[in-house]
Structure formats: C-alpha cells, structure tokens
C-alpha positions as CSV (number, residue, x, y, z in Angstrom):
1,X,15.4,-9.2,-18.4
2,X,15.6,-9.8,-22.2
3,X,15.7,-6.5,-23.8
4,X,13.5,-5.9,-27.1
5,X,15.0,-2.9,-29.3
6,X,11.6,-0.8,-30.1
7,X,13.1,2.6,-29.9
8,X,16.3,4.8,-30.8
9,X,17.2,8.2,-30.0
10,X,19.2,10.3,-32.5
11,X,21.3,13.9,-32.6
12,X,23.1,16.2,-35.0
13,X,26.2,13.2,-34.3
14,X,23.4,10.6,-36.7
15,X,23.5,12.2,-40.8
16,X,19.4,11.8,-41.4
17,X,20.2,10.8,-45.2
18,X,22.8,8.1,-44.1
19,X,20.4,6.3,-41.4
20,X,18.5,3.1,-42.7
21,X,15.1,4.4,-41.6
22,X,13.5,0.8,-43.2
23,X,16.4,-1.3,-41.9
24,X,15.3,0.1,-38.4
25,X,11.8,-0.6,-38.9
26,X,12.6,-4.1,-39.8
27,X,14.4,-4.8,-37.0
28,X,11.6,-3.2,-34.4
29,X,12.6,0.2,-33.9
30,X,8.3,1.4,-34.1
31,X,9.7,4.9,-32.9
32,X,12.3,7.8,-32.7
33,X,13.1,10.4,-29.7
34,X,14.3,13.0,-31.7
35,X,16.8,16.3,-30.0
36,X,15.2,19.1,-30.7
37,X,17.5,22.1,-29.1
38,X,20.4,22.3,-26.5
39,X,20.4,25.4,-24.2
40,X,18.8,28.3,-26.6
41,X,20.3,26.6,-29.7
42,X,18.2,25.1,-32.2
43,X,19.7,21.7,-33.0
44,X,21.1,20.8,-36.5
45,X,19.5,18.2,-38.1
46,X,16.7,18.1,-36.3
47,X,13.7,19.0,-38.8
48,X,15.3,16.9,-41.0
49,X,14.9,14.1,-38.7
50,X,11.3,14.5,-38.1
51,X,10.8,14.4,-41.7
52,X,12.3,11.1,-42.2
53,X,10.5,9.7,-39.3
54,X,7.4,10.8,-40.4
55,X,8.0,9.4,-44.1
56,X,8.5,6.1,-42.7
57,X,5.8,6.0,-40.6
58,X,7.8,6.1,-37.1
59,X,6.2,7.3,-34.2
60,X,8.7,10.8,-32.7
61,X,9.1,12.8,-30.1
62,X,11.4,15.5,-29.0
63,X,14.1,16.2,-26.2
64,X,16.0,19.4,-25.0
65,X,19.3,19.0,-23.7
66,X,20.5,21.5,-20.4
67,X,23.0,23.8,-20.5
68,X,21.3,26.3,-18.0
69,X,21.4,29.3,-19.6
70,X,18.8,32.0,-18.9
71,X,15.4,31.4,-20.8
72,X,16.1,28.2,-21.8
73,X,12.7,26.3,-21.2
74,X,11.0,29.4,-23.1
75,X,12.8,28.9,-25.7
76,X,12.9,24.6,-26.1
77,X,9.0,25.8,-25.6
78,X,8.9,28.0,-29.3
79,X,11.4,25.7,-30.9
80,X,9.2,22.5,-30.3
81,X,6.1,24.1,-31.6
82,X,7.6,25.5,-34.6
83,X,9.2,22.0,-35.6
84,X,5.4,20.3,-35.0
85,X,5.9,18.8,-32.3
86,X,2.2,18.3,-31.0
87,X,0.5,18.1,-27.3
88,X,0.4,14.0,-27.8
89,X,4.0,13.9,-27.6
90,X,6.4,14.0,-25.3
91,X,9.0,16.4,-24.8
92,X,12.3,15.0,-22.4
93,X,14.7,17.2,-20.8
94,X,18.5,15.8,-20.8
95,X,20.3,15.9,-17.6
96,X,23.5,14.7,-17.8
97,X,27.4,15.7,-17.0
98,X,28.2,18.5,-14.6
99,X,25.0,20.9,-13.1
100,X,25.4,23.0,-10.8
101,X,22.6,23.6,-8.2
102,X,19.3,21.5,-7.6
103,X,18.8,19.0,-10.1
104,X,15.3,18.0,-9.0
105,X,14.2,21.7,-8.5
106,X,15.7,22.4,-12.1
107,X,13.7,19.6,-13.9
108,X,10.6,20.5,-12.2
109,X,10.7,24.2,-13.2
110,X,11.5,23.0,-16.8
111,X,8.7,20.4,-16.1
112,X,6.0,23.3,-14.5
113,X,6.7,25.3,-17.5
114,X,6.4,22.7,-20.5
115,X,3.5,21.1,-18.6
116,X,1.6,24.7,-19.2
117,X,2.4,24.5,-23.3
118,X,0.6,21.6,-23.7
119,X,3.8,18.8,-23.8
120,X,3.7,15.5,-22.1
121,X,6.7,16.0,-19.9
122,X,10.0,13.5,-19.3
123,X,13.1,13.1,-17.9
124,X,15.9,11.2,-19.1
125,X,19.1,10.9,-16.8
126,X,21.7,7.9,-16.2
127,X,20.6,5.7,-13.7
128,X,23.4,7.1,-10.8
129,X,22.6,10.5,-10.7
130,X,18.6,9.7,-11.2
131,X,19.0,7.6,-8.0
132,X,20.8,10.5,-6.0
133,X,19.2,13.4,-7.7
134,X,15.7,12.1,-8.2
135,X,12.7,11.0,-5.8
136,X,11.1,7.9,-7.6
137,X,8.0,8.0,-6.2
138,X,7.6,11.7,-6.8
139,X,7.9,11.3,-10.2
140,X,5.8,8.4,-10.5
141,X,2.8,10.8,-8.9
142,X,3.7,13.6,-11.3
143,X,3.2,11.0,-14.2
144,X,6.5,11.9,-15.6
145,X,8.0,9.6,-18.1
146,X,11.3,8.1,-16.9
147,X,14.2,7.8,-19.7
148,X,16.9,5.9,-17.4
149,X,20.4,5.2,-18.9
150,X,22.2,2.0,-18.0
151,X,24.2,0.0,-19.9
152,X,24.8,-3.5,-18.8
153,X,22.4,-3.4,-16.3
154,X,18.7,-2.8,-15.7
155,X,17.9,0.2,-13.6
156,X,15.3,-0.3,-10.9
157,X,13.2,2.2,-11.7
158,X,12.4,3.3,-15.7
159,X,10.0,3.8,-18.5
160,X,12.0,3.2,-21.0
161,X,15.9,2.1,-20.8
162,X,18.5,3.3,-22.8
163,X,20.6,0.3,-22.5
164,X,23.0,0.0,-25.2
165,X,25.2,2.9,-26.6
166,X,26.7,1.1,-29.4
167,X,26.1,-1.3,-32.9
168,X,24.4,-0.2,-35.5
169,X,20.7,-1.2,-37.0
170,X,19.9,-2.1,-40.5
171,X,22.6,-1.3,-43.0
172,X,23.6,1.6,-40.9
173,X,27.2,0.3,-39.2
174,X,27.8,3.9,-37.0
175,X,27.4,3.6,-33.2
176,X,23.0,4.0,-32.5
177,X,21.2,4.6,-29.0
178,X,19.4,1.7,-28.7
179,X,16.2,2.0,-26.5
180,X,13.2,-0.4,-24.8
181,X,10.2,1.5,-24.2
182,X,8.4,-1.1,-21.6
183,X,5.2,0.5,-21.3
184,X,4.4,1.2,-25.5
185,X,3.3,4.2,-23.9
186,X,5.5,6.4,-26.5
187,X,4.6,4.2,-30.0
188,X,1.2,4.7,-29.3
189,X,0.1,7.0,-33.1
190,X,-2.0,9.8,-32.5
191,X,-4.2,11.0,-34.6
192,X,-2.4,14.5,-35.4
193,X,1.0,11.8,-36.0
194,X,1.6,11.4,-39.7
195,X,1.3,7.5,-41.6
196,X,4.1,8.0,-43.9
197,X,4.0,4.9,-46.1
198,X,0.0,4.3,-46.0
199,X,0.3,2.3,-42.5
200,X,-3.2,2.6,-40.5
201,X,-3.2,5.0,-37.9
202,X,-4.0,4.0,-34.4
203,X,-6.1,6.9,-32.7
204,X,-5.4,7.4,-28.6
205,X,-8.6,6.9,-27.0
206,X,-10.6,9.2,-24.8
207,X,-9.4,8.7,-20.8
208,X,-12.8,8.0,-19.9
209,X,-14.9,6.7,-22.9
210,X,-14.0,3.1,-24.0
211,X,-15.6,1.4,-26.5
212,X,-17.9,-1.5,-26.8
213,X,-15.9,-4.9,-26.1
214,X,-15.2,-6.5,-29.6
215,X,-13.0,-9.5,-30.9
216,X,-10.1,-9.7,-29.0
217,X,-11.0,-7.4,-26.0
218,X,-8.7,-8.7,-22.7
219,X,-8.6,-8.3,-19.0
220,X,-4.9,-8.0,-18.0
221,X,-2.0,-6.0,-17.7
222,X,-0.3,-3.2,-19.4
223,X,0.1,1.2,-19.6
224,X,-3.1,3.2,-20.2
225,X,-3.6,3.8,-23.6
226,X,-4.9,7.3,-23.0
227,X,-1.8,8.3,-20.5
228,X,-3.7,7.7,-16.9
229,X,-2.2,4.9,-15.4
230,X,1.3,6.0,-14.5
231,X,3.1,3.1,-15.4
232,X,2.0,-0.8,-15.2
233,X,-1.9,-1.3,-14.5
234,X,-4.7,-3.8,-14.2
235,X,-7.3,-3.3,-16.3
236,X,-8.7,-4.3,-19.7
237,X,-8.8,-4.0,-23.5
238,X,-11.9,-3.4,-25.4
239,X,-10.3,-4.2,-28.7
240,X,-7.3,-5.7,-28.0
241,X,-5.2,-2.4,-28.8
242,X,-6.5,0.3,-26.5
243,X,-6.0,-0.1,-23.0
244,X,-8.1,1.1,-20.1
245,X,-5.7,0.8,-16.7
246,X,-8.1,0.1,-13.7
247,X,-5.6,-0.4,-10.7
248,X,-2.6,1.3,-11.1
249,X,0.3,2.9,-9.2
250,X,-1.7,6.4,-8.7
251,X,-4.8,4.4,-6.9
252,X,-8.0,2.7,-9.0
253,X,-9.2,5.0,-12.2
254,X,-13.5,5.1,-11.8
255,X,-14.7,6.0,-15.3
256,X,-18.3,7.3,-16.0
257,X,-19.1,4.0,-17.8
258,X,-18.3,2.1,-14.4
259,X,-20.8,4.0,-12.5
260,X,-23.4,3.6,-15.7
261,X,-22.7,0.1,-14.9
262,X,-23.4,0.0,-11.1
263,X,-25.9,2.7,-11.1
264,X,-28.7,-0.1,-11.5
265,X,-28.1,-1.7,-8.1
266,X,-27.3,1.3,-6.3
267,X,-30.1,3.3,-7.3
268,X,-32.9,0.9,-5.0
269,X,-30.6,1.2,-2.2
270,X,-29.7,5.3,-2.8
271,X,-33.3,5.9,-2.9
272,X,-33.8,3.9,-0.2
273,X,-32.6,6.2,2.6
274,X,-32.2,9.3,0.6
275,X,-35.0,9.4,-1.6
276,X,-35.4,9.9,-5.2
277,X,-33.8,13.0,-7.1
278,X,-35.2,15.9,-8.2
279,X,-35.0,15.1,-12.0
280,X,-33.2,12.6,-14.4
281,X,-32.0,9.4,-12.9
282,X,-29.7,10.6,-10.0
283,X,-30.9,11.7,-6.7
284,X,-30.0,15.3,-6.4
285,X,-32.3,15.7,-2.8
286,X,-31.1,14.3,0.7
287,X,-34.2,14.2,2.8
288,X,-34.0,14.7,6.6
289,X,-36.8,12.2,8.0
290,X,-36.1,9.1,9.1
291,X,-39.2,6.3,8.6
292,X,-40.2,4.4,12.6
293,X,-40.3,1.1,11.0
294,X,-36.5,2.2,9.6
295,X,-35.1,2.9,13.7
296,X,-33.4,0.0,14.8
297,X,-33.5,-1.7,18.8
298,X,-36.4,1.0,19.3
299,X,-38.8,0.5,22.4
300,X,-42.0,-1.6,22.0
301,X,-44.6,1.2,22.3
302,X,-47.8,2.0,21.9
303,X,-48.9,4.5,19.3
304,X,-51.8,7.0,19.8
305,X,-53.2,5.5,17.1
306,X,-53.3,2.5,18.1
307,X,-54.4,3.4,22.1
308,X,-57.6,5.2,20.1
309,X,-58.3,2.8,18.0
310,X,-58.6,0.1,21.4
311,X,-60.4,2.8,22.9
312,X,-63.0,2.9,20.2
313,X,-63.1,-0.6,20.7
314,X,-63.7,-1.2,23.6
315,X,-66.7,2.0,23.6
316,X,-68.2,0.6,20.7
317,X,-68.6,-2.9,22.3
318,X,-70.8,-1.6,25.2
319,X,-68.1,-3.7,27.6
320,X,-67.0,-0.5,29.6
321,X,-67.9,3.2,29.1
322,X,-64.7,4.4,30.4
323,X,-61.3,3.2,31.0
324,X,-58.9,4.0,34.2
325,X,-55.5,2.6,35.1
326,X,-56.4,-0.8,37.1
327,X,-58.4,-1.8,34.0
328,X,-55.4,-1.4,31.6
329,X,-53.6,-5.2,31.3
330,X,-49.9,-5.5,30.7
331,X,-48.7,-2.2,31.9
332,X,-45.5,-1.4,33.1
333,X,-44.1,-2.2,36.8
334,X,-44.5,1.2,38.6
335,X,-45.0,2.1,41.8
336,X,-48.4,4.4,42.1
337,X,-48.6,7.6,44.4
338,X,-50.7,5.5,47.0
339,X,-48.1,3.1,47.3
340,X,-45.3,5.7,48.3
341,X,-47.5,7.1,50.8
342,X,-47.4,3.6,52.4
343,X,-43.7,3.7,53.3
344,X,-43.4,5.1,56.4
345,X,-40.7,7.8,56.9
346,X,-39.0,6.2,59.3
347,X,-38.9,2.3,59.2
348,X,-38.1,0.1,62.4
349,X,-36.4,-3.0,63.1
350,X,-35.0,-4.7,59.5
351,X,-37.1,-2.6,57.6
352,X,-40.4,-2.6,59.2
353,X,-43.2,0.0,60.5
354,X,-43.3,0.2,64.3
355,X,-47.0,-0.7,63.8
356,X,-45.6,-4.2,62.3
357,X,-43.3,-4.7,64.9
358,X,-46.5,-4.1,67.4
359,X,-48.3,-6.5,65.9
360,X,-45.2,-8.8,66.0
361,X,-45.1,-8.6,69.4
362,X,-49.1,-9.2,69.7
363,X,-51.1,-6.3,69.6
364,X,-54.5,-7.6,68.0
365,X,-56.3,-4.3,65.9
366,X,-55.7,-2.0,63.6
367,X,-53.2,0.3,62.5
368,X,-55.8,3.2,64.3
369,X,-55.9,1.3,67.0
370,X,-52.6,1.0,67.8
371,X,-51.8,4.9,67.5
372,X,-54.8,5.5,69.9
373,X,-53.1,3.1,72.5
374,X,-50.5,5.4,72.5
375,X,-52.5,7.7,74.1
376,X,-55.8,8.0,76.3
377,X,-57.9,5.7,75.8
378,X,-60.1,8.6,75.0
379,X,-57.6,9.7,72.4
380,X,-56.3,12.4,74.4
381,X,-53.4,11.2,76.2
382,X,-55.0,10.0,79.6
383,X,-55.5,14.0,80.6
384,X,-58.7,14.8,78.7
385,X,-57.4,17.7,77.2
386,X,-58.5,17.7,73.6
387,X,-55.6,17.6,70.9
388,X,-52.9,16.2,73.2
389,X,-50.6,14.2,71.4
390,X,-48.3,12.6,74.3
391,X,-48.1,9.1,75.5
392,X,-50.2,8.0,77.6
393,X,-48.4,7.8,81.4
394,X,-49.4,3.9,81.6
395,X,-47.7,3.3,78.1
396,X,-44.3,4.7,79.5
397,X,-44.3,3.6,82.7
398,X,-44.8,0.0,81.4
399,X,-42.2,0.1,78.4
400,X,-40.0,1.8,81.4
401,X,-40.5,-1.1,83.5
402,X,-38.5,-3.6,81.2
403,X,-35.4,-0.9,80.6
404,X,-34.6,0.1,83.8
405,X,-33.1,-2.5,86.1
406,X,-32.2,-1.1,89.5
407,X,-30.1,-4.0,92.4
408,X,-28.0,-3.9,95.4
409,X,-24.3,-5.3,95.4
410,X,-24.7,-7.6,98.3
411,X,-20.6,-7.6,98.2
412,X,-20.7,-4.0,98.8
413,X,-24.2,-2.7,99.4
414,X,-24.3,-0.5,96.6
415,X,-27.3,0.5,94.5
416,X,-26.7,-0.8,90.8
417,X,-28.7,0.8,88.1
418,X,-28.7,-0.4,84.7
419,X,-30.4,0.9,81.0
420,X,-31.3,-1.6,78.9
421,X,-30.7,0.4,75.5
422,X,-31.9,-2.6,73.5
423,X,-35.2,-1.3,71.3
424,X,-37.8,-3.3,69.1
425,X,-37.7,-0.2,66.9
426,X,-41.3,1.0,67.5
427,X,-42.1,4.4,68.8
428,X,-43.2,3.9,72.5
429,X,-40.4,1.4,73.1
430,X,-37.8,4.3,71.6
431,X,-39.3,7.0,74.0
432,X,-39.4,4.5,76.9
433,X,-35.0,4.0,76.7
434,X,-34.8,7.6,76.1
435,X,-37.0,8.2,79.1
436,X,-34.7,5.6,81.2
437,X,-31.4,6.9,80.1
438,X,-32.7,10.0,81.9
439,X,-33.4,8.6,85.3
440,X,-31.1,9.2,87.9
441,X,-31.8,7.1,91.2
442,X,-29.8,8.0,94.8
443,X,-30.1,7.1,98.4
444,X,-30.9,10.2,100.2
445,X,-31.0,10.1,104.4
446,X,-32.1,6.0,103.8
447,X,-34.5,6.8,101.2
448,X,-34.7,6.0,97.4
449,X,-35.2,8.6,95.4
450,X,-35.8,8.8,91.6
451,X,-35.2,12.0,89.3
452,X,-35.9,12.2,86.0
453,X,-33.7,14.7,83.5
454,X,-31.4,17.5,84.7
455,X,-27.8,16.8,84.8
C-alpha cells in the first residue's frame, strides 16, 4: 500500500534545535514518539524534545528502550512522569538486537507494570523477531499498540509501520524515522496535550457517551476514538471526528446509549413474562407464576369455574335438580366399573363367554338360565342337596357322549378308543374332555368294562 508519512520517531542521535519542527508539520508529520530513557538511564535530549513538540503543536509520546538491567520498568515508570508524559499517551518499549531470555514474557512484565501507572502500553519490534517472538492475536486482545519495523515491505500485522529509516523532512537533510500510524489512534489531542501555536484542541471522547449526531456524522470504518476498538472497527461518527467502533476485532462494544435506544421495544416484551420492576423504568423483579392462557399445547379442560357456573345453570332453569354421570354430554371414552365386571375372567372360543358360545350353539334363555342347566334342574345339581355346585350327571354324560368314541378293528378285533379333545370353549364342554381323557375301557372275561380316573 501507498504509505502516508504522519509520524517520526526521534533520539539523542536528532539535535532538537537543528530539526525543522514546521517543515515536518508541513509535510504531514501530525505527531512525534519521543525516547524517553534506555535501561535506568534518562535519555539526553529528551525534555528538550517534548518541548519543541509541544510548541509546535505536535501530538508526543514516549518510548523506553531495553537493556535488561534490574529495575528498569520502575524506573522508565518515574522518568515518564517526571517528563509529563500523561495517562492519554502511550508509552512503547524497544525490543530490538540481542535479548536473552523470553521476549514475550519480558514485554508483558514491562507491559503488567506500566499498565498499573496509568500508561497506554506498546510494543515496537522489527517485523522478524515480532513474528517469532510475538503471538499476534494475543496482543491484539491485550489492546497493545503494535510499532512494527519493516523497510521495503509491509508487515502483516501493525499499528503503525516504521517503514523508512532514511531522508530527511523539511529543511532538515540528516537521516529521520519515518512512520504511518494507520489507525490515527496516536494523533488523537487530548485534552491534558498542549496547542502550542493556538491550533484547536481535539478532546478524546468518553468510551461510552457520544454525542448528539451533527453535520458530518458517518457510519463507516475506522479506530475508536476513545481507545476500545482494538484496531480497525465498524461503527460511526457523531461529528465526523470522534469515532465510536461498534464491531471490532475484540467482539461488538454495547454502550448505555444503545440500550437507551432499544429499551422502548424491549420493555413491553420484558414486562411481558417477567413483570414490571420494582421502581424506575427497569424491571428489577422476576416473578415465578406463569398465566394458563400463557401455557402453550395445554389440554382442553374444564375449569371449576366453569363446571359451577353450568351447574348453576342448569339448577336455576328448573330442567334437572341434580346431575349424575349418564346426563353429562361429551365426556370422555372410559370404560365404567360396571362394564369391567362384564368381562368374564376367563373368555372362551375367540374371545367369547361360554354363555355366548351356548347360545351359539342354541340354547334359548338367559344367562341364569344357562348356569342353572348346569345343574339340577332344582338348582342343586340333580341330588337335592342344597348348595351343591356340580354338574348335573345328565349334562356330563351327554357332553361325554360326543368325546368319547369307542370301535372294534374288524382287521384285528381290537377295541379302539378315541378322545376327541376338540372344545367349544364353554365350561361343561371343558369338564366333559377332561372327564373323557380319564376313562379307561378294557375287555375283562368277555365283558366291557369302563373306569373312570386312577392310573
């Protein structure tokens, strides 16, 4: 991409009285990062710096450059804030050349540390060892500001890009950093940030709290103004300065205004199933009924209001003075206590009583009737005695009749007796084959004789 020079970067190496501070803001440069101290060494040059940057109006900030030596971050902490350096700037630390040990381990305890003073935090490192040193997307999350040098080529992952090491700008003709801060993130003017030559000062908006829309307000793309966003966002300008980063790298950034916004159609539906709040306009109260008409694929019943209201009906009419169940309409398909005791406990042929299969086979009377032929026809099985419960001694001998067949072989004289064990199912005609299968018939001395039971 075409690179746009909006940024330098200077050291003790850059003589503040011999820089063309106006020559640079003619050409673009709207800001200055600015080393502050190297190791536990206060850098020279460095207030003197500041003070021409502020004269001209340039936006500054500060970096530290590693050496490791013990309390180093301490003291790049009490060198910053004696040189003014403010808690809307950014402080970077250096990494470059020959470090031993963890590089990402080092930055972060450098980063833990300047994070707790009050600086926005950076990094800035060529673009090799970033790439084997560095986890982007880390970083990214941690909202640290990538410095990446790479000259001649554009690194793949940066804030701003040191891209050229060489030319000067303005009348100055010595050898300048030259620097593209993509985002704008770090010429943003704070309020604390000195105008130098009368220019307006842009103030960084609160992170939640934009204003009204005016002339010029936009919905697009571009860096939080207020720091959120972590890099390029969606979102929109109220003013056409200021920008409020909606969906961003990090996720989508909800401000109180947005729920002011949708807090109108919510509310009905809020209320709806929780009910309304305790005070103000939020619900602050869940309750924990739940409205009938609210139950969805419920049963169609009927309510006891309801059965007393038809009740009172009904009585008041003068129709019926009472109600029992064969006067109810459109009730439900269940089988009453009566007809249970109708099934009989043990059903004949296909299903049927052996009083249907009587009748089947043409017996004329009633159920009664048929249980009495089963006995006397006194009702006391053919014996008189009162209570007796047996068949009656015609019943069997007839049902035996037509199960026991007894022949002669004419081939070889024997006797040839056979069971028919086929039943109708009723009663009688299952005691009759039982009664058969017992009978045991042999020729004894020319005579037949019939036994009944034993072995």
């Amino acid at each position: 991409m075409a690179t746009i020079l909006n940024f330098i970067d200077i050291s003790k190496w850059q003589n503040p009285n011999k820089l063309d501070w106006q020559g640079m803001k003619n050409d673009g440069v709207k800001g200055v990062v600015i080393q502050l101290s190297h190791g536990t060494q206060y850098e020279t040059f460095a207030r003197e710096h500041i003070a021409q940057a502020e004269k001209y109006g340039l936006i500054w900030h500060g970096y530290h450059f590693y050496e490791g030596s013990p309390g180093e971050a301490e003291f790049a902490i009490a060198n910053a804030k004696s040189l003014g350096l403010t808690n809307q700037q950014y402080l970077f630390l250096d990494m470059e050349g020959d470090i031993s040990g963890d590089w990402s381990q080092i930055f972060y305890s450098f980063n833990s540390k300047w994070q707790g003073a009050g600086f926005k935090t950076g990094l800035y490192c060529s673009d090799s060892p970033y790439r084997q040193h560095f986890n982007n997307a880390d970083l990214v999350h941690a909202g640290i500001y990538r410095w990446i040098a790479s000259y001649g080529k554009e690194p793949a992952n940066y804030d701003m890009w040191q891209y050229s090491s060489s030319g000067g700008i303005g009348n100055y003709k010595d050898d300048l950093d030259h620097d593209y801060d993509r985002t704008g993130l770090l010429f943003k003017k704070s309020a604390s940030s000195g105008s130098g030559d009368g220019e307006s000062t842009e103030t960084t908006p609160a992170p939640y709290n934009p204003e009204k829309p005016v002339n010029g307000a936009y919905v697009g793309t571009g860096v939080d103004s207020s720091g959120l966003g972590g890099g390029i966002a969606i979102g929109y300008s109220t003013n056409g300065k200021n920008f409020y980063a909606v969906i961003t790298p990090w996720g989508i950034i909800f401000r109180e205004q947005d729920a002011a916004n949708f807090w109108p159609y919510l509310k009905p539906y809020i209320e709806k199933y929780v009910g309304p709040g305790g005070g103000g306009d939020y619900p602050t109260t869940i309750t924990e009924t739940v409205k009938w008409v609210d139950i969805l694929d419920k049963p169609n019943l009927v309510t006891v209001e309801e059965l007393n209201q038809r009740l009172a009906n009904i009585a008041s009419s003068g129709q019926i003075t009472s109600l029992d169940w064969s006067q109810v309409t459109n009730k439900p398909d269940l089988a009453t206590k009566q007809d249970l005791q109708k099934i009989t406990t043990q059903p004949g042929k296909d299903g049927k009583s052996a009083y249907e299969i009587a009748v089947a086979h043409g017996f004329v009377g009633s159920e009664e009737d048929w249980l009495q032929s089963l006995h006397g026809k006194d009702g006391t099985g053919g014996s008189g005695s009162s209570g007796d419960t047996s068949l009656s001694i015609e019943a069997i001998s007839d049902l035996i009749k037509r199960h026991l067949k007894a022949t002669i072989d004419v081939a070889t004289g024997n006797l040839m007796v056979n069971v028919d064990e086929v039943s109708d199912g009723s009663i009688a005609d299952a005691v009759a084959v039982k009664v058969a299968q017992s009978c045991k018939m042999n020729l004894e001395d020319g005579n037949l004789v019939l036994s009944i039971g034993g072995e």
